[in-house]
N, C-alpha and C positions, 0 to 999 in steps of 0.2 A: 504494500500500500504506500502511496506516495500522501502525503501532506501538504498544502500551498498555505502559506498564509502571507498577508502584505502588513508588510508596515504602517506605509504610508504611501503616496500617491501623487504629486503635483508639483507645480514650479520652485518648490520651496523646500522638496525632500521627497526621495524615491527611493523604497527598499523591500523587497518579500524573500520569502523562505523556502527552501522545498526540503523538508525529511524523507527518511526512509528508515529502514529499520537499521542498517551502516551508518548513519548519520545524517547531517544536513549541509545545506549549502544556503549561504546568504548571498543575493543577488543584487548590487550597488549596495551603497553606504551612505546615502546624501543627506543625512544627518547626525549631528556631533552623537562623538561614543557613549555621553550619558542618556542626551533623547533617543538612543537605539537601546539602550542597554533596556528604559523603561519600557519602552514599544514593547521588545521581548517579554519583561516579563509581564504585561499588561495581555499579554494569548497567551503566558504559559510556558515559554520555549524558553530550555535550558540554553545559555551562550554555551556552554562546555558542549552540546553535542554537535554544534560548527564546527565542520570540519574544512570547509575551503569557502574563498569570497570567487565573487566573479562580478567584473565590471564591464559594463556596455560603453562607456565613454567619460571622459574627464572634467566634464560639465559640475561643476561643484556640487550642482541638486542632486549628481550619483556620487558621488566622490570623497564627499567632505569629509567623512568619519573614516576613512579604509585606513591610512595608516598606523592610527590609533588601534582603533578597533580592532584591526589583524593582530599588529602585535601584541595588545594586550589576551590576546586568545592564542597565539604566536600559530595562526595559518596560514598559510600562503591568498595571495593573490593574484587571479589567473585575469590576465588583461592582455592586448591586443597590443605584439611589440611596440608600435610607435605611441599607444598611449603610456605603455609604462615607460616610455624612456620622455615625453612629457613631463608625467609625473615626476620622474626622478631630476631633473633637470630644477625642478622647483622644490624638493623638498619632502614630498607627497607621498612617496613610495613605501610601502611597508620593508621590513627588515626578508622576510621570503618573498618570494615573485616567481609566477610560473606564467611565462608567457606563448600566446599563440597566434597562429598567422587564420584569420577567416577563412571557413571552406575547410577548415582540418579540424576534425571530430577529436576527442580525448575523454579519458575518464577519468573521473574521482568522484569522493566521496558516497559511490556506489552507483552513479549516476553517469551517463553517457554523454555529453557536453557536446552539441553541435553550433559555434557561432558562423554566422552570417553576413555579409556587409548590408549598411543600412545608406540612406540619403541624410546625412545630417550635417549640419557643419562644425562636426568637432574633427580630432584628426586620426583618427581608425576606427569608428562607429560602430556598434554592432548590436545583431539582437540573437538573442540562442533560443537554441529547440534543445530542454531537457529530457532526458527520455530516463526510463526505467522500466525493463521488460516489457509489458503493453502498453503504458502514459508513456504521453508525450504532451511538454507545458511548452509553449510560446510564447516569448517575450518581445516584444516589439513596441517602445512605450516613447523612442525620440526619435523621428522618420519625417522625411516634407513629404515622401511619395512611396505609394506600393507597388514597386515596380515587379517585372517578373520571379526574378531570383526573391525575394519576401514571399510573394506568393508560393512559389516551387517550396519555402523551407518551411513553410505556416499551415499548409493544407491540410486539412485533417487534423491538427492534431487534438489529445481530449479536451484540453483547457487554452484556451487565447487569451491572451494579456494584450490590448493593443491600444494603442495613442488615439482619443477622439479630444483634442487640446484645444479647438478654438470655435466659436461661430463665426461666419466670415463677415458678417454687419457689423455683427460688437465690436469687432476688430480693428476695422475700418473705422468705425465710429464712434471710438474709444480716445484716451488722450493721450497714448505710447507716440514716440517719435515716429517721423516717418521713416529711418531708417531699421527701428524695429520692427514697423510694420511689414516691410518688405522682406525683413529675414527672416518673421514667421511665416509667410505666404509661400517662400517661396517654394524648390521643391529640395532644398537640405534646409527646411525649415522644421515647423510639425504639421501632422495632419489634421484637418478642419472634420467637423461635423460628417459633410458630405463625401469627402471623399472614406472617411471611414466607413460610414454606411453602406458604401457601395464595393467597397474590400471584403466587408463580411459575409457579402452574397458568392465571393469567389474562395474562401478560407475556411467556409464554416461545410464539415461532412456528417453524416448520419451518428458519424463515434463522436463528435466535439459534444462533450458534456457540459462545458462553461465557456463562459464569456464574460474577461472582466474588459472595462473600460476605464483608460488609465491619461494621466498626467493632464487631468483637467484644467485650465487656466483659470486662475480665480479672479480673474479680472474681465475674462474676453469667454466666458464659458456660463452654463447652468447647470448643474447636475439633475434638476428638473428637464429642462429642456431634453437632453440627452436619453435622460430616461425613454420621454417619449416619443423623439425619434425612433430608439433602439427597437422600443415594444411594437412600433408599427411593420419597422420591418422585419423583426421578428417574424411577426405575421403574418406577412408579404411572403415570408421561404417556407412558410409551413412548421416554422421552427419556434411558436409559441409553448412552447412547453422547456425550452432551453431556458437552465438556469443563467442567470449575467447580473452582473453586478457593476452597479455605477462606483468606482475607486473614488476615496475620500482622501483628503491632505491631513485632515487631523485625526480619524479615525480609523486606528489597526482594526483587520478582521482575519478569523481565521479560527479555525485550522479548516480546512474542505480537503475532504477525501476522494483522493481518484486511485487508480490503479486495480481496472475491474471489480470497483465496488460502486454505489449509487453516491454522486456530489452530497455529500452531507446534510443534513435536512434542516440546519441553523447553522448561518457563515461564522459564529463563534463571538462575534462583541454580542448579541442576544444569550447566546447559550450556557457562553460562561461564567 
């Protein structure tokens, strides 16, 4: 049985979990080693059963806590050559480092690690397909566009984690610069409403058990809204009976069971 739980979610801090019965694995760090130490134990999750981190990009909102945080747990950090050598270049690097080049699969912590390149504007971006004997999680949470190769890594699998980060009027009609305007639109920006939408009709198969939506804007976004976009086209695939969950910045949820058993029937901040 594989375990997922999130931290947290949005412009101001990205971080989830996946156990197994070998251990776990923490996915980004993008907030200080004390607001993670609490997140943890606020679902329950022992730090001592971390056994490896893994970072998608060097964007502080994933980043912030890895050096800390690893070493005080003394794990490695498996990151994408030219982001750790970024990171180390400032400072940033934990004391282990396992690095990897995208497109090359690896294991730990009992888990099968496939990263991916993504469209972002950091400098080796990436999103991973976890797997463990039949689950398979997909991360995909900073992307301006869903281009083939995302699609090809994301298809089917049981659980989706994917960027729906902006509406495109708020955005526009918001009071960000116009140079940030145009770095979120573009397409190594993040992904809006709509184009998410229409990702999930090409990503989502009869085995995808969940659906979260992630790294909501809190300024150019609505977690209502989104909601009910989602549910409509839910709908629209036939796929109303899929669990999905709209990701929050201030509240962890968690633990959801996959790994050929039924998505958990309380996401965990209820249950707990």
């Amino acid at each position: 049985m594989v375990k997922l739980s999130v931290l947290g979610s949005g412009s101001r801090g990205n971080s989830l979990v996946l156990s197994c019965e070998e251990g776990a694995l923490i996915v980004d760090m993008g907030f200080s080693r004390r607001e993670l130490r609490g997140r943890l134990e606020a679902l329950d999750i022992d730090p001592g059963g971390i056994r490896a981190a893994l970072l998608t990009h060097e964007h502080d909102d994933h980043s912030k806590g890895c050096r800390v945080f690893c070493n005080e747990l003394g794990i490695p950090l498996c990151a994408a050559g030219p982001t750790a050598d970024f990171l180390r270049r400032r400072g940033k690097l934990p004391d282990r480092v396992l690095e990897f080049e995208p497109g090359q699969g690896f294991h730990i912590a009992g888990f099968e690690i496939l990263p991916f390149a993504v469209q972002h504007d950091a400098v080796c971006p990436v999103g991973f397909v976890v797997r463990r004997g039949g689950c398979s999680v997909g991360i995909a949470t900073d992307l301006g566009d869903v281009n083939a190769l995302t699609v090809q890594s994301l298809h089917g699998c049981t659980a989706l984690i994917l960027e729906s980060n902006y509406d495109a009027k708020m955005l526009r009609d918001s009071d960000r610069q116009l140079y940030l305007k145009r770095r979120i639109l573009g397409r190594n920006g993040h992904l809006d409403n709509v184009v998410a939408l229409e990702a999930v009709g090409r990503l989502l198969t009869p085995r995808t058990a969940l659906l979260m939506l992630a790294h909501l804007s809190g300024e150019c976004n609505c977690p209502e809204l989104v909601r009910t976009l989602f549910e409509a086209r839910l709908r629209e695939l036939g796929r109303g009976d899929l669990r999905f969950e709209v990701l929050s910045q201030e509240r962890p949820i968690g633990p959801v069971e996959l790994f050929g058993v039924p998505v958990a029937e309380e996401l965990g901040y209820a249950a707990n």
